[in-house]
PLY file of the C-alpha trace (Angstrom):
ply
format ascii 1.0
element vertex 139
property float x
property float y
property float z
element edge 138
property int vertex1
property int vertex2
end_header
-23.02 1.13 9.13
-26.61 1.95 10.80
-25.78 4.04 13.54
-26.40 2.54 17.20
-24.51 3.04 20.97
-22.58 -0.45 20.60
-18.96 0.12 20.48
-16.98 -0.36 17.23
-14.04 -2.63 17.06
-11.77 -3.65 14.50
-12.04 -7.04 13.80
-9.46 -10.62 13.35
-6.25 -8.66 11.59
-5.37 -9.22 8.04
-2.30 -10.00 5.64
-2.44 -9.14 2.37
0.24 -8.51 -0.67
0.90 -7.84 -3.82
4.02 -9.10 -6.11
5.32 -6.70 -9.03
6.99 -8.56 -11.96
9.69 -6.66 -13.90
7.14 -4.61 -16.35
4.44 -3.72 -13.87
5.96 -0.46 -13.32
4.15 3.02 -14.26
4.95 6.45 -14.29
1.26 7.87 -15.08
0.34 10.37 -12.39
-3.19 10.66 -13.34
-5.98 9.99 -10.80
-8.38 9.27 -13.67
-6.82 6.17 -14.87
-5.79 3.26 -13.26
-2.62 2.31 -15.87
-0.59 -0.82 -13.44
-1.52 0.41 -10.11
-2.08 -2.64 -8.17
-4.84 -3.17 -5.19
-3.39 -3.99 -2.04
-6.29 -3.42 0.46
-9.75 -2.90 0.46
-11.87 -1.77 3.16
-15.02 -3.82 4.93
-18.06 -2.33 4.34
-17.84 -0.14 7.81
-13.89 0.92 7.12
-10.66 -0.24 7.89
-7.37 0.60 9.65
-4.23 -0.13 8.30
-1.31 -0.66 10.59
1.44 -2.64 8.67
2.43 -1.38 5.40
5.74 -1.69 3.35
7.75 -2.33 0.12
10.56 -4.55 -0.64
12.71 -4.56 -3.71
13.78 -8.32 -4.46
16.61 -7.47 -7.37
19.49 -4.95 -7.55
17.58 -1.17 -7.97
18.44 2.12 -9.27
16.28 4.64 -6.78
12.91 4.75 -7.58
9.80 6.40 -6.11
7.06 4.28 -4.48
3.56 5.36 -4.45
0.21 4.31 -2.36
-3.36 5.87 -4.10
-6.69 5.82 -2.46
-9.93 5.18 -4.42
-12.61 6.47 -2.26
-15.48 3.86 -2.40
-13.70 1.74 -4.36
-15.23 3.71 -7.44
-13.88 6.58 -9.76
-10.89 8.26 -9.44
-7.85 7.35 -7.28
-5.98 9.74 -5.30
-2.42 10.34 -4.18
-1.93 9.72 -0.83
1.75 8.91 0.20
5.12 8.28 -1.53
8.37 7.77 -0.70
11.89 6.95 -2.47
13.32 3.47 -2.56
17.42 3.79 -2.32
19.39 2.79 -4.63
20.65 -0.84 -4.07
23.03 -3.68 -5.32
21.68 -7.18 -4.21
24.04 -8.88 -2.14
23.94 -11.97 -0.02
25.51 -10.20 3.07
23.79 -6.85 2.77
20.16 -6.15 3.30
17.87 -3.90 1.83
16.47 -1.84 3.84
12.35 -1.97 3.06
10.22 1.63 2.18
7.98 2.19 5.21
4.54 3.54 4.83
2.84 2.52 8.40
5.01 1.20 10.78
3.33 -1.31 13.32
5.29 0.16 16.31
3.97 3.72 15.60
0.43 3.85 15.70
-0.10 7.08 14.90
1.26 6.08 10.90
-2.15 4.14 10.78
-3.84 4.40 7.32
-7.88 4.81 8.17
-9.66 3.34 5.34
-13.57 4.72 4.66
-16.20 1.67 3.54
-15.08 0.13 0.79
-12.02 2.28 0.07
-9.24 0.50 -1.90
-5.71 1.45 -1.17
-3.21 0.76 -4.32
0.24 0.63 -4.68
2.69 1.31 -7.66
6.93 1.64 -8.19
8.31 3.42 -10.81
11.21 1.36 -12.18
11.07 -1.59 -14.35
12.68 -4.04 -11.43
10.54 -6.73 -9.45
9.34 -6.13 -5.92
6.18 -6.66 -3.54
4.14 -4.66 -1.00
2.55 -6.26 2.42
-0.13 -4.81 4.47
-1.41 -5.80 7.78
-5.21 -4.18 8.59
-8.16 -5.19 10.26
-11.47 -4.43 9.07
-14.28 -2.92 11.36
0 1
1 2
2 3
3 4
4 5
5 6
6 7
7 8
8 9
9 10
10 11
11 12
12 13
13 14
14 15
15 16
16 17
17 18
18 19
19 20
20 21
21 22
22 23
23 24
24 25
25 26
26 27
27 28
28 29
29 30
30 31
31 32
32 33
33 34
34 35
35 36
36 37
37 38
38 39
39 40
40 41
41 42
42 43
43 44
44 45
45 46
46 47
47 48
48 49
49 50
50 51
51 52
52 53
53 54
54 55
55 56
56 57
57 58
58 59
59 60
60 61
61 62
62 63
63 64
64 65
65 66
66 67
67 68
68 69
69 70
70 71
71 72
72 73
73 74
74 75
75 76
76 77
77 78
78 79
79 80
80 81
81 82
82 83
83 84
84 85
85 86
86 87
87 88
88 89
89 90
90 91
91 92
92 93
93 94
94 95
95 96
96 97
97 98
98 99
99 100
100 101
101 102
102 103
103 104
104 105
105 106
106 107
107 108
108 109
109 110
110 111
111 112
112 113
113 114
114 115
115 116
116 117
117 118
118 119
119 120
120 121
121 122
122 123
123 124
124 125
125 126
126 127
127 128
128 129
129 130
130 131
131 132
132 133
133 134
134 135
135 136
136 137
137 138
């Protein structure tokens, strides 16, 4: 982004997702491969913000962790930058599972700012179907 006095605003907000079949799962912690990790945002050319981000299991789940990595540039190697732990959970029809919340749209101080071309990625770590959905806005 050429730099000039106009102000910067983020742009017409985003949805975007990702769905995790049974054997998409990974435990590989190494930022130099990129073994089932799957993209879930990436950046406009002048950055991003991400204000809406969260998991949801869709079967019965033993606890598992859930994990978001940054590749800076979109290039190279990705990066660690948040996880949390899913609860365990037995699907029900009158119980609900509670989702794993990375940015919560109500707090915007959780807001994920993306660099240019960043890509944000997200990966479980149990063999068990699920999806993430983001809400961002490019600038």
């Amino acid at each position: 982004m050429a730099l000039t006095n106009d102000p910067v605003f983020a742009q017409t907000p985003k949805t975007s997702g990702v769905e995790f079949a049974a054997d998409t799962h990974s435990t590989d912690m190494d930022p130099s491969t990129t073994t089932n990790r799957s993209l879930i945002v990436t950046a406009g050319a002048d950055g991003a913000i991400v204000t809406s981000l969260k998991y949801f299991g869709e079967v019965t789940v033993t606890a598992q962790k859930v994990v978001l990595w940054l590749q800076p540039l979109g290039t190279g190697d990705m990066f660690i930058i948040d996880e949390k732990v899913q609860a365990a959970y037995t699907m029900a029809t009158t119980t609900a599972q509670d989702a794993v919340v990375f940015v919560d749209k109500t707090d915007p101080n959780t807001a994920i700012r993306l660099a240019g071309t960043d890509k944000l990625f997200m990966m479980h770590h149990v063999n068990i179907q699920g999806m993430g959905v983001a809400e961002f806005t490019n600038y």
